[in-house]
C-alpha positions as CSV (number, residue, x, y, z in Angstrom):
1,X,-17.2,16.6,4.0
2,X,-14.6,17.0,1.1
3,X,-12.0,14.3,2.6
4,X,-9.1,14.5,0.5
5,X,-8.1,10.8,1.2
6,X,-11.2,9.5,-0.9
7,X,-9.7,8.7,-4.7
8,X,-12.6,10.5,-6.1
9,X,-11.2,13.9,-4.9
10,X,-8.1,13.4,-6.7
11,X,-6.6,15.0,-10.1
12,X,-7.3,12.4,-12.8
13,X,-3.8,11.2,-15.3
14,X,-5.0,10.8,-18.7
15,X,-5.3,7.3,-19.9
16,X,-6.7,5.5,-22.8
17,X,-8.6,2.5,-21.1
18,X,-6.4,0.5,-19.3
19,X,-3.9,2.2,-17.0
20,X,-0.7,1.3,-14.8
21,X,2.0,2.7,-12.9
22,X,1.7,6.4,-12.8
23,X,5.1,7.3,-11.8
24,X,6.2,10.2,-11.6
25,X,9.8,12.2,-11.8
26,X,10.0,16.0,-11.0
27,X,12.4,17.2,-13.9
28,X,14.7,20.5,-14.4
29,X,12.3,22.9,-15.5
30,X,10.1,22.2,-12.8
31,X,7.2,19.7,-14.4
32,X,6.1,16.6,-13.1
33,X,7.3,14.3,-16.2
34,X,4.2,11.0,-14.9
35,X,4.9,7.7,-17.4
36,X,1.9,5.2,-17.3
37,X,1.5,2.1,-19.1
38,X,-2.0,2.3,-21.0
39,X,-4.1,0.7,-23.7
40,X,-7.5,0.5,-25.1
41,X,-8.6,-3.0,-24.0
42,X,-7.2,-5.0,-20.2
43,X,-4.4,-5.2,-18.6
44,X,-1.6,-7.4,-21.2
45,X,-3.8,-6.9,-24.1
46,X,-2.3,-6.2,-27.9
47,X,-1.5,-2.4,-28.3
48,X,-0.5,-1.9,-24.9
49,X,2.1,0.6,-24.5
50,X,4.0,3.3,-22.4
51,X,3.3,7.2,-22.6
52,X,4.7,9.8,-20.9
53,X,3.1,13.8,-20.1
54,X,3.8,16.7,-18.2
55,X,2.2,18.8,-15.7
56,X,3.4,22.3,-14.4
57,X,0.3,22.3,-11.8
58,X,1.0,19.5,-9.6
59,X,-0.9,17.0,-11.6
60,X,-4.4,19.8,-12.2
61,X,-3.9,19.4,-15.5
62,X,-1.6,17.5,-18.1
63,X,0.3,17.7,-21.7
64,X,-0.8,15.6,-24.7
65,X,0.7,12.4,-23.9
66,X,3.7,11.0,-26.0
67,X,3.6,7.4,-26.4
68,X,7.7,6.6,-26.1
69,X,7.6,3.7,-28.8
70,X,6.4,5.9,-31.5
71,X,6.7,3.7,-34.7
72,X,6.6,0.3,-33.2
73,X,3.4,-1.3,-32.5
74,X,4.7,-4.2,-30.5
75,X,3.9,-4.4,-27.1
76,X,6.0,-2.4,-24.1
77,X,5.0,-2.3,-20.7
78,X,5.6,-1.4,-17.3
79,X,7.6,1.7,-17.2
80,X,9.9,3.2,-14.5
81,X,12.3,6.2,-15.0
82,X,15.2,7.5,-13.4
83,X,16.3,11.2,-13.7
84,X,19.9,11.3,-13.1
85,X,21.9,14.4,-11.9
86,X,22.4,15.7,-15.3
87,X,19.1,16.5,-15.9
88,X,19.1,13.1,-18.5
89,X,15.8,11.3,-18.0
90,X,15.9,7.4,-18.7
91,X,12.8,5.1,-19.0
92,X,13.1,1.1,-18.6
93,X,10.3,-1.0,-20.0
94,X,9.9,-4.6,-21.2
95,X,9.1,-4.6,-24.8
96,X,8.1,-7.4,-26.5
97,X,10.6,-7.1,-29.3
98,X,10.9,-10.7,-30.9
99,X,6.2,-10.4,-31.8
100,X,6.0,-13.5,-29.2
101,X,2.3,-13.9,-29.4
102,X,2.0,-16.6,-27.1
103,X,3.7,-18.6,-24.0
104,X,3.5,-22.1,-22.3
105,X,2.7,-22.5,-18.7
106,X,5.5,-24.2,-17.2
107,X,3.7,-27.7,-17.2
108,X,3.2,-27.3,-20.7
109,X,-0.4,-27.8,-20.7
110,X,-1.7,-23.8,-20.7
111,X,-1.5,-21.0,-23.3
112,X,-1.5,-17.7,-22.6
113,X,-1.9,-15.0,-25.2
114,X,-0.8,-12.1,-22.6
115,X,2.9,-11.9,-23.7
116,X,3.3,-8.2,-21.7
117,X,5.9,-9.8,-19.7
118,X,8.6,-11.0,-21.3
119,X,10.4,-10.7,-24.6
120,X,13.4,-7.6,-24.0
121,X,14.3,-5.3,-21.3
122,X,15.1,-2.1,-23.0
123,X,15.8,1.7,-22.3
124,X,15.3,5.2,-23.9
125,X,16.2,8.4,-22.5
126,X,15.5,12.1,-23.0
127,X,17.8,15.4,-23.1
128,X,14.6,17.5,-23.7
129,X,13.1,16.7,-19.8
130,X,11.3,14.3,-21.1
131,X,9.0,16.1,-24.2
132,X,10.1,13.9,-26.8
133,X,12.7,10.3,-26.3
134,X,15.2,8.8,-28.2
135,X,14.4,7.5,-31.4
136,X,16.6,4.0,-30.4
137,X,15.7,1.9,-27.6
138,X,18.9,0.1,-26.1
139,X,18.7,-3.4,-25.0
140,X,19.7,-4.1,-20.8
141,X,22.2,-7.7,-20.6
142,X,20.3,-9.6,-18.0
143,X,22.0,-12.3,-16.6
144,X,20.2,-15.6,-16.1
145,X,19.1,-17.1,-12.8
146,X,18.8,-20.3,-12.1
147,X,14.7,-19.5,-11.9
148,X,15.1,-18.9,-16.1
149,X,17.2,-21.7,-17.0
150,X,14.7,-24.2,-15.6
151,X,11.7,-22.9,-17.1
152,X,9.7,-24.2,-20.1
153,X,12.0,-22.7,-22.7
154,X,15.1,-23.4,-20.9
155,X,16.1,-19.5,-20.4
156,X,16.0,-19.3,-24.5
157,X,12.7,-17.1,-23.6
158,X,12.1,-15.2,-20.0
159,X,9.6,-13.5,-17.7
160,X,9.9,-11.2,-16.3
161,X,8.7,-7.3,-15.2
162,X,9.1,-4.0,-13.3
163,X,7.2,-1.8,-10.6
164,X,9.8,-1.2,-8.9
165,X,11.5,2.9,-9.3
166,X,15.2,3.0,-10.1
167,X,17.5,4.3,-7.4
168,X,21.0,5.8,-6.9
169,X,23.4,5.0,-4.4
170,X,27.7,6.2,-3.8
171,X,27.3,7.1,-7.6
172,X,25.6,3.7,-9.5
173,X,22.5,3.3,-10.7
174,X,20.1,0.4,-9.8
175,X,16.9,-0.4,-11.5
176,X,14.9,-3.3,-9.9
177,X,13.0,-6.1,-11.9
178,X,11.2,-9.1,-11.3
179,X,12.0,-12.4,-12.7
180,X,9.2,-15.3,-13.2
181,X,10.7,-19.2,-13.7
182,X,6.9,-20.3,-14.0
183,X,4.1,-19.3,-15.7
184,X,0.9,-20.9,-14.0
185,X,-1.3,-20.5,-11.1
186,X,-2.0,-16.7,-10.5
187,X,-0.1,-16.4,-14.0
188,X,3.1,-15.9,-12.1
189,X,3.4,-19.1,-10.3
190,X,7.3,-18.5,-9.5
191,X,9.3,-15.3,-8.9
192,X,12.1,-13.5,-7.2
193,X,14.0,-10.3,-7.5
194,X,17.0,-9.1,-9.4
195,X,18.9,-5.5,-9.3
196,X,20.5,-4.6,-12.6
197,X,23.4,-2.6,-11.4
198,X,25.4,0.8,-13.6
199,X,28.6,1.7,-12.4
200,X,28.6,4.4,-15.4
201,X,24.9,5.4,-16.1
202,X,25.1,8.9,-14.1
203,X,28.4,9.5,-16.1
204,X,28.5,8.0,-19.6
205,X,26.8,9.7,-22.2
206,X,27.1,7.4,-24.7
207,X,23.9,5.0,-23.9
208,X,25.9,2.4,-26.0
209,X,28.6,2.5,-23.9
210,X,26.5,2.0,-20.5
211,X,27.3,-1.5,-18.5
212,X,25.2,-3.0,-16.5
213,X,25.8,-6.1,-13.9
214,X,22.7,-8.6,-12.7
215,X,22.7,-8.9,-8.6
216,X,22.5,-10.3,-6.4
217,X,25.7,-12.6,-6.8
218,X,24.9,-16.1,-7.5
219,X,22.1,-17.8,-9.1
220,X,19.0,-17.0,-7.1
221,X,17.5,-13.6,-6.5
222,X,15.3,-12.1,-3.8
223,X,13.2,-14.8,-2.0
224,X,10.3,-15.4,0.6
225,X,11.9,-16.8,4.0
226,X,12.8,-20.4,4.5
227,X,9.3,-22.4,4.3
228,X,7.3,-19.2,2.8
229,X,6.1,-19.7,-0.9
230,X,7.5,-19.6,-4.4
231,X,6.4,-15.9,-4.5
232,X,8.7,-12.8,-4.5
233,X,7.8,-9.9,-6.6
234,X,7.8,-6.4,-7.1
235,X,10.6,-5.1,-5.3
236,X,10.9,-1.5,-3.9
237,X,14.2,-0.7,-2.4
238,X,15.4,2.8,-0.3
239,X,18.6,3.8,0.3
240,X,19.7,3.8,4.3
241,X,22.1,6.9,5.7
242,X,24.9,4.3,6.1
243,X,24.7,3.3,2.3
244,X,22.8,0.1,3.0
245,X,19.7,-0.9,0.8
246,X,16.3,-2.4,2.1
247,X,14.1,-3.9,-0.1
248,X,10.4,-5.2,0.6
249,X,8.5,-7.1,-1.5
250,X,5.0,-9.2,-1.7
251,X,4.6,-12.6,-1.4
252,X,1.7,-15.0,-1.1
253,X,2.3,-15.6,2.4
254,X,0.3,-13.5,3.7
255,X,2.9,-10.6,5.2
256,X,5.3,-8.4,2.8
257,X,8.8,-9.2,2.8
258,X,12.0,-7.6,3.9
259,X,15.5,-7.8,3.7
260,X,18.8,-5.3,3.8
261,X,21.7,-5.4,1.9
262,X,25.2,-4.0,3.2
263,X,27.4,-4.3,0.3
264,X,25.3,-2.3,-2.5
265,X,23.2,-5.4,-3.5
266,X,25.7,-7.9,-4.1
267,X,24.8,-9.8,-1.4
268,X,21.3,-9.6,1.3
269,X,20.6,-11.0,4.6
270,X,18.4,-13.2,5.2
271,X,14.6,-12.2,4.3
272,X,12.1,-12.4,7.4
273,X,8.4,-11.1,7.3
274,X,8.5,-7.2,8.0
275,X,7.3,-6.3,11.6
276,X,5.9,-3.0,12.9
277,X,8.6,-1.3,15.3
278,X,6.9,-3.5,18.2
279,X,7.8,-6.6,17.1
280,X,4.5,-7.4,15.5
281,X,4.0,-9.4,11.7
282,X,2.9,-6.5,9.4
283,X,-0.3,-8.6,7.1
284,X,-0.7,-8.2,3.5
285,X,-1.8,-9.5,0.7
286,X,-0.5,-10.5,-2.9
287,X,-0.2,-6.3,-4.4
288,X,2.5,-3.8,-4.2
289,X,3.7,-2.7,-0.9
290,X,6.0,0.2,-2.1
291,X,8.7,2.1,0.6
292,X,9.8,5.9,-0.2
293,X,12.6,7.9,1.1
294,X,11.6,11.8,2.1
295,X,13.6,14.5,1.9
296,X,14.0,14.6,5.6
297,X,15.6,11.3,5.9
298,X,12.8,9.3,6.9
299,X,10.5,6.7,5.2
300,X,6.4,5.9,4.1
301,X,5.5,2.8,3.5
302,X,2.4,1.6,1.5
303,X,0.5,-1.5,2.2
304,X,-3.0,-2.9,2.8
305,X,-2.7,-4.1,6.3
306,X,-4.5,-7.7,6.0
307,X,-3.7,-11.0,5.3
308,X,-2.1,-13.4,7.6
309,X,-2.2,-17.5,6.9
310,X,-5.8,-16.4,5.4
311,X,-3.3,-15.8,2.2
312,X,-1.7,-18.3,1.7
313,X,-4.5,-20.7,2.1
314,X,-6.2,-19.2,-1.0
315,X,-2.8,-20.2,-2.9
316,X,-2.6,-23.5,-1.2
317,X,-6.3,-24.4,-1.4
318,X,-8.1,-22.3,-4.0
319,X,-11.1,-24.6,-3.7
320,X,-11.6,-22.6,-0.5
321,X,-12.4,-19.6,-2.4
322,X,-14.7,-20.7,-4.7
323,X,-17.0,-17.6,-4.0
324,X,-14.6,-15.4,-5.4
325,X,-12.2,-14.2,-2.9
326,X,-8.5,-14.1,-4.4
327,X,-5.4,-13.1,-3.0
328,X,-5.1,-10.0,-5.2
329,X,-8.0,-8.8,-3.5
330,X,-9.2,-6.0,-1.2
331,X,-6.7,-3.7,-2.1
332,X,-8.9,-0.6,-0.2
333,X,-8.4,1.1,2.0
334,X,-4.5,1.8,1.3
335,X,-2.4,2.2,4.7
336,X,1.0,4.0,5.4
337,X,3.6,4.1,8.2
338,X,5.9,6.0,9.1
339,X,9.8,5.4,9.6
340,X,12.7,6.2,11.0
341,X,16.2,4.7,10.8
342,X,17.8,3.0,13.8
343,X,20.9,1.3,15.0
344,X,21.5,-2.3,15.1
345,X,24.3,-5.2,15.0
346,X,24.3,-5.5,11.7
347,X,24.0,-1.7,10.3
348,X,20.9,0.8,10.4
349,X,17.7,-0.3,9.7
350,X,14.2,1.4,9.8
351,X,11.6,1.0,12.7
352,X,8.0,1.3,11.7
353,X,5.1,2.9,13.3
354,X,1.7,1.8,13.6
355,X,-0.9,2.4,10.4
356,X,-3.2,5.2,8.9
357,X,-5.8,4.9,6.3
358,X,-4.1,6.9,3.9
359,X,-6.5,6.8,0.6
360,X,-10.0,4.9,0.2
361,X,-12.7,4.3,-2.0
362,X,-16.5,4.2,-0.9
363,X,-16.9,1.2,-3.1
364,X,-15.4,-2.2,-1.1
365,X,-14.3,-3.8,-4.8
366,X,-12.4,-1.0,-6.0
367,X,-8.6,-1.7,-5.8
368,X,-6.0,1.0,-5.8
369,X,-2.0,0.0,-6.0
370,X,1.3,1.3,-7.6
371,X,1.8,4.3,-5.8
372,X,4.4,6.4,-6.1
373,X,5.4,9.8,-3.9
374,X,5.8,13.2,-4.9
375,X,7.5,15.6,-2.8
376,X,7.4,19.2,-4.5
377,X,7.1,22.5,-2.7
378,X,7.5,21.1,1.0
379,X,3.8,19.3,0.1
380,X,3.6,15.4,-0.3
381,X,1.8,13.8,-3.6
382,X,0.8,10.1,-4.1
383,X,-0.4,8.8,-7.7
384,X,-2.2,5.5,-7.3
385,X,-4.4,3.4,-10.5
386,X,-7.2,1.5,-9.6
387,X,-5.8,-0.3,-13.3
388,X,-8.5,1.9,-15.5
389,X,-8.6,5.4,-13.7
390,X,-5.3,6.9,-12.6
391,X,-5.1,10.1,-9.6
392,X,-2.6,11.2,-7.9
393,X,-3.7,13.3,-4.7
394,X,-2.5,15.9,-2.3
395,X,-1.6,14.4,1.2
396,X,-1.7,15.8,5.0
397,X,1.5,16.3,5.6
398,X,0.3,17.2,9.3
399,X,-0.7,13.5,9.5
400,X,2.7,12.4,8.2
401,X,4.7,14.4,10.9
402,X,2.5,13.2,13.8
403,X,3.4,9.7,12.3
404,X,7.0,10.5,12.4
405,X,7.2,12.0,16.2
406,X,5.0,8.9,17.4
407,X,8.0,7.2,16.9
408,X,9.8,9.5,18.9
409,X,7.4,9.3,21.9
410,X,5.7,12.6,21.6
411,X,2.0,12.0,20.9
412,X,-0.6,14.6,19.9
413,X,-2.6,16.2,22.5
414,X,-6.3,15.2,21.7
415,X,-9.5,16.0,24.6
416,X,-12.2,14.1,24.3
417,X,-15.7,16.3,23.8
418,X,-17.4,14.4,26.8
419,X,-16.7,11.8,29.5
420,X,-19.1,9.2,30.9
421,X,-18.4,8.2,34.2
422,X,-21.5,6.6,35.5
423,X,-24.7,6.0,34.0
424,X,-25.9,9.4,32.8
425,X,-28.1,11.5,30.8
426,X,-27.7,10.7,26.5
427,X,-24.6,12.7,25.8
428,X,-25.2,14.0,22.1
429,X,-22.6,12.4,19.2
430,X,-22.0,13.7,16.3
431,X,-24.4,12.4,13.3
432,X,-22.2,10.1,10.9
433,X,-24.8,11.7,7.6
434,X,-26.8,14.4,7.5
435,X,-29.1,15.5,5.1
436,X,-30.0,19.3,3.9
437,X,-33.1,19.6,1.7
438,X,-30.5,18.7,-0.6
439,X,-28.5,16.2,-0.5
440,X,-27.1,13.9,2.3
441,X,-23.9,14.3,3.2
442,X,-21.4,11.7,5.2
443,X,-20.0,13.7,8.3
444,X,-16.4,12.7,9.9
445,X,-17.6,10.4,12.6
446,X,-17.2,9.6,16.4
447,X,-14.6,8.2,18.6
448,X,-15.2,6.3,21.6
449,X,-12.9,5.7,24.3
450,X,-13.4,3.2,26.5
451,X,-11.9,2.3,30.6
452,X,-12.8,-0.8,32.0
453,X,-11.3,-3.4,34.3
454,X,-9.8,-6.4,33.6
455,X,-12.6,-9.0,34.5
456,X,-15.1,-6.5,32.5
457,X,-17.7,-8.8,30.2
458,X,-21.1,-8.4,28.9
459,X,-22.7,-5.2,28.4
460,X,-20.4,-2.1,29.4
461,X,-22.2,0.6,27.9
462,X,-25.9,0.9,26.8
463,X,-27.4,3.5,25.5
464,X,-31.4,2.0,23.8
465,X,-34.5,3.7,23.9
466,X,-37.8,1.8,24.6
467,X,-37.8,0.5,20.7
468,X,-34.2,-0.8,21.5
469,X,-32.8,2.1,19.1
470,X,-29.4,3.0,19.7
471,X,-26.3,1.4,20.6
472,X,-24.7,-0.8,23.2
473,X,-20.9,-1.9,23.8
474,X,-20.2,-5.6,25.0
475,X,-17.3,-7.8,25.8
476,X,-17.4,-11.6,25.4
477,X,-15.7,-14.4,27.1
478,X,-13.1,-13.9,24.8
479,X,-12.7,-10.4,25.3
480,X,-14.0,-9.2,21.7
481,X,-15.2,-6.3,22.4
482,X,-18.7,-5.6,20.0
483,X,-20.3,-1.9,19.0
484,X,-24.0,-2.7,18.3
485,X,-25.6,0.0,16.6
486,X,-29.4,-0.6,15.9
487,X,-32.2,2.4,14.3
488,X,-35.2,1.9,12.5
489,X,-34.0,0.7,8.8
490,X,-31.1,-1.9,9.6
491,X,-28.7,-3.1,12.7
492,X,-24.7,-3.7,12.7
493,X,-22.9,-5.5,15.4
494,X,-19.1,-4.5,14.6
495,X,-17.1,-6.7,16.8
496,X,-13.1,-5.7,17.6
497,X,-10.3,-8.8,17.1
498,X,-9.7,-9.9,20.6
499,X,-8.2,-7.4,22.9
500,X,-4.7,-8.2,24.5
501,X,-5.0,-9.9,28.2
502,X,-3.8,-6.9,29.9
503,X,-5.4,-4.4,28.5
504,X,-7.3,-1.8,30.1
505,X,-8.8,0.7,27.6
506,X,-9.6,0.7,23.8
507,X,-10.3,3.0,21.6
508,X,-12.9,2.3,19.0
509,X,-12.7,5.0,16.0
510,X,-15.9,4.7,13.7
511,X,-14.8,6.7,10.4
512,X,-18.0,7.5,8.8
513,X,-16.3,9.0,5.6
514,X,-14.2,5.7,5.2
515,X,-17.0,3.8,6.2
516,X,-14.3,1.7,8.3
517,X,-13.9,1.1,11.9
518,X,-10.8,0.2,13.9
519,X,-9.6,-0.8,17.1
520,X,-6.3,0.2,19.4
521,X,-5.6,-1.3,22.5
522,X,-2.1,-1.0,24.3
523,X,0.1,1.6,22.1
524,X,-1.5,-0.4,18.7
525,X,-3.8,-0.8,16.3
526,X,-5.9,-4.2,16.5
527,X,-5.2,-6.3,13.1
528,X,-6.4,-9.7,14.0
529,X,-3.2,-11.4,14.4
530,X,-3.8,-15.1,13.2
531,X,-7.1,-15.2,14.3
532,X,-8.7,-12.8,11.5
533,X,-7.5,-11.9,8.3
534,X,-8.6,-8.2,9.0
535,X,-8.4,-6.1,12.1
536,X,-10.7,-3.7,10.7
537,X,-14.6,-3.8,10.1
538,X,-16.9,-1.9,7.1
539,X,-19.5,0.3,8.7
540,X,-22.7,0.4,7.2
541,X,-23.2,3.2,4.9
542,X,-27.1,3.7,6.0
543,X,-26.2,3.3,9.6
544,X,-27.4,7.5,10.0
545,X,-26.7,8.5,14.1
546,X,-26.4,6.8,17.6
547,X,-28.8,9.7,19.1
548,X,-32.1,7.7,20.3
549,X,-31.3,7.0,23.8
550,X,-32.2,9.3,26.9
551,X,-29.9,7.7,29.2
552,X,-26.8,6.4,28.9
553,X,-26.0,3.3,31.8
554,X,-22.6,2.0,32.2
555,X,-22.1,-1.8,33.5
556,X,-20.2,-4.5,33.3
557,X,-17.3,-2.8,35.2
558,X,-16.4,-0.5,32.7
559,X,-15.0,3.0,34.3
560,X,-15.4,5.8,31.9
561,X,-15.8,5.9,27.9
562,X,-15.0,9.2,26.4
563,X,-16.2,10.3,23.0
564,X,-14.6,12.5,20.5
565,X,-16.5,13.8,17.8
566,X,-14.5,13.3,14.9
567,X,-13.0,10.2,13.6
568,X,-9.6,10.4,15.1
569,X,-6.4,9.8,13.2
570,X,-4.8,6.1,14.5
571,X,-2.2,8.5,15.8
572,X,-4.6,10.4,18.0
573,X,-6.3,7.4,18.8
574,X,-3.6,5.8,20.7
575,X,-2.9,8.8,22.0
576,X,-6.4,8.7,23.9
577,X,-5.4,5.6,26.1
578,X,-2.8,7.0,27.9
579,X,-3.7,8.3,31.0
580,X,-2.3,11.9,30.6
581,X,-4.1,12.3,27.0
């Protein structure tokens, strides 16, 4: 099956090597105006640089890119543009204007020659929507944090960078950046967030004459909550109905960060970990979790949907990952929710619905981040880099809208192909490959439903033949519930986080094309809480059917389980445990 949420279905950007930030603004003659920051060797190295190109074909095909620093071979990074309502296009980078070819960690004892984040924070724009840019760049007034007078130079030099896209709100412009006050572990050992505020951008002509103000007031910017770590970075903000701003951001705490601002980013309330609409920590780890606004007035959200203390032990105790795992890790699949603004004491704020797998890659390593969202034609686009490929991709918008009326309470209406009651002849489930004379080909995979009651333990379903071929379900003492597939050429036993105390039905959706499986149980999908770092579980890729059984015998107190013969949507899995699905 063609699944249009694996990355290797997607339009390619053109890039040199290296690759970064394809964002994208749609501009007055129609074309997708994508900036990236590119170069021919890894990510900070000499002769990186920003380019921008246009596509009139939804990102099919593109224009030669233009590299916005023409005549200046100095390095300039990290692009984000803002098209403001006179058609004017302007693109912020960080150029490193004063040829700094080195910087100190801030004990002093480390050198790094990456020097892609710091240096100037400097504009362009473009009258022409974005086929050629001004032939001046303008330097931004940043006012100093505390964060940059305390690090190694004292503020005369500073770090900092940008993911974040600009926004407007009540007619002033905002364009987000990240400050560092040390250089060290992880490279950015220190960090927090800073808005730099035009009252005239959208109005002023004149790019000399623009003014800009640093916020929030004071001398700290965007943190982690009290007792979370020194690490708050790459800000994405959305404007609220009610004019107020919430911003999320990573840490290395192991859960994004959120906050809300009421009086246009002068001042924010107090960050707290974000939390699904439940109540429930959202986990992720140390990449960008980005929030956009739709048309409609509602809200996407991009993250990876792991993490937990798991994180922040790496950063407290790297020794522990001496194998190789790293915080910046396991950035695949990428996930999305859904929301939708709500009332409370303090002003709106948005609630957030369980997660989808929104894009994947078959390889495990692969890492895909710095997303942005394209709405053009009533159709929904997301660019993503994997930092030397860049795609942007062509989304289901029917999966986004059964996201958004979850949170309404209406739930799609999904049957199940079959239901087991009692031990019964070998129902037949769909094959996860199968294989022409040809090729093989990965099919969509099964879900399985499961009813049991609430002292239910050890083998509930199983479904073997005499050579033990097949598959079996079992709960444990702890009420992990496993899926035990076994054939001829290997064996997986994929084992669920532990199900909540009351619950009386799961839902166990085996998505061959993703090669991942997940778990819901009461209203939710299963992340692990504290316990694991992730909820879900890789499947297998030579794992080939679960037909080998002639019987099927349920024990173990378990009611009914009820397969589906598709991988269901977590939308439409939830959906499956209530009673009136």
């Amino acid at each position: 099956m063609k699944d249009w949420r694996d990355i290797r279905n997607g339009n390619v950007i053109p890039s040199n090597h290296y690759c970064d930030q394809p964002y994208v603004v749609i501009t007055d003659d129609g074309g997708w105006l994508c900036c990236i920051t590119t170069g021919s060797g890894v990510e900070g190295a000499m002769g990186q640089h920003v380019e921008t190109m246009k596509s009139f074909d939804k990102g099919k095909t593109w224009s030669k890119p233009v590299a916005v620093e023409s005549d200046c071979p100095l390095e300039n990074s990290y692009a984000v543009m803002l098209k403001t309502p006179s058609g004017r296009v302007y693109i912020f980078y960080c150029h490193n204007t004063d040829n700094t070819r080195e910087i100190l960690s801030h004990d002093g004892k480390t050198r790094f020659n990456r020097v892609d984040c710091q240096g100037h924070y400097v504009f362009k724009y473009s009258d022409d929507n974005g086929n050629t840019w001004s032939s001046k760049r303008y330097d931004i007034p940043v006012r100093s944090f505390l964060c940059d007078l305390e690090n190694v130079y004292g503020g005369k030099n500073r770090f900092f960078w940008n993911v974040g896209k600009p926004f407007i709100r009540n007619g002033e412009a905002f364009i987000p950046l990240s400050k560092v006050g040390k250089m060290g572990d992880g490279f950015y050992a220190q960090s927090e967030g800073a808005l730099l505020c035009s009252s005239n951008m959208l109005t002023e002509s004149d790019p000399e004459k623009i003014q800009f103000e640093t916020l929030p007031k004071g001398m700290f910017g965007l943190r982690t909550p009290e007792g979370g770590g020194p690490v708050s970075e790459e800000h994405s903000y959305v404007v609220l109905s009610d004019s107020s701003i919430c911003a999320t951001y990573r840490s290395i705490d192991g859960y994004p960060v959120e906050t809300y601002s009421r009086d246009g980013g002068r001042t924010w309330e107090s960050p707290y970990y974000k939390r699904f609409q439940d109540g429930r920590l959202m986990k992720h780890p140390r990449a960008a979790n980005f929030m956009w606004k739709c048309s409609n007035g509602k809200y996407l959200y991009w993250f990876h949907n792991h993490g937990g203390h798991f994180i922040r032990d790496m950063w407290d105790n790297p020794k522990a990952c001496s194998g190789g795992c790293s915080y910046y890790d396991d950035r695949n699949p990428a996930w999305i929710c859904a929301g939708v603004e709500a009332d409370s004491p303090k002003g709106r704020i948005i609630r957030w619905s369980d997660p989808e797998i929104l894009l994947y890659d078959a390889d495990p390593f692969v890492r895909m981040s710095y997303p942005d969202l394209i709405e053009d034609g009533g159709e929904y686009y997301v660019t993503e880099t994997q930092k030397n490929i860049a795609r942007s991709h062509h989304i289901d918008k029917n999966l986004l809208e059964q996201m958004w009326s979850s949170l309404e309470g209406k739930w799609p209406d999904v049957q199940p192909d079959f239901v087991c009651e009692k031990s019964c002849a070998a129902l037949k489930i769909a094959p996860l490959v199968r294989r022409d004379d040809a090729v093989s080909e990965r099919m969509s995979g099964v879900t399985f439903t499961l009813r049991f009651s609430p002292e239910s333990k050890g083998t509930l379903v199983a479904a073997l033949n005499d050579n033990q071929y097949g598959f079996q379900f079992m709960m444990d003492e702890d009420r992990h519930l496993s899926l035990n597939i076994y054939d001829p050429w290997t064996s997986q036993s994929l084992q669920s986080p532990r199900l909540p105390a009351d619950a009386k039905a799961v839902s166990v959706v085996v998505d061959s094309l993703a090669c991942i499986v997940s778990f819901y149980a009461n209203d939710r999908f299963l992340d692990g809480g504290e316990e694991r770092q992730f909820g879900f579980v890789r499947l297998n890729p030579y794992l080939r059917h679960f037909n080998w059984a002639r019987e099927w015998r349920l024990e173990g107190g378990l009611r009914s389980i009820s397969v589906f013969n598709r991988a269901l949507k977590g939308v439409e899995a939830i959906a499956s445990l209530h009673d009136d699905a």
